[in-house]
Residue, then its C-alpha position, 0 to 999 in steps of 0.5 A: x788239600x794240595x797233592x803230594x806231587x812227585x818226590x825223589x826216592x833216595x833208597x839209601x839216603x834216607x837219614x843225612x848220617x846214613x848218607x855220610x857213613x855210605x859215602x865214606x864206606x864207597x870211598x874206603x871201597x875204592x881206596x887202592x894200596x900204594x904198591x912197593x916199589x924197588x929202587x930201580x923201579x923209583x928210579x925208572x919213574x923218575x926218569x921217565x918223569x924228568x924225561x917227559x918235563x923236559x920234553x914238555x919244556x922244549x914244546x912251550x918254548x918253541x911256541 
């Protein structure tokens, strides 16, 4: 007769199914909300975004 050995305990994830709904129940729980923007805030955003590529352009082609 062969000793048990050492196994992994998985508190959680004893049934493959449980381990699926517990994942997907941690994942909704770090689901962040899309905030609302206004347009002037949209407009901030991508022109700071554009300001920031185009900078990243002028980097690259000086190499």
């Amino acid at each position: 007769m062969e000793p048990r050995g050492m196994k992994k305990w998985r508190p959680f994830a004893t049934i493959p199914e449980q381990y699926i709904e517990l994942q997907e129940i941690r994942n909704k729980q770090a689901e962040v909300a899309q905030p609302v923007l206004t347009e002037e805030q949209m407009e901030q955003i991508n022109f700071t975004l554009i300001e920031a590529l185009a900078l990243l352009n002028t980097c690259q082609s000086r190499r």
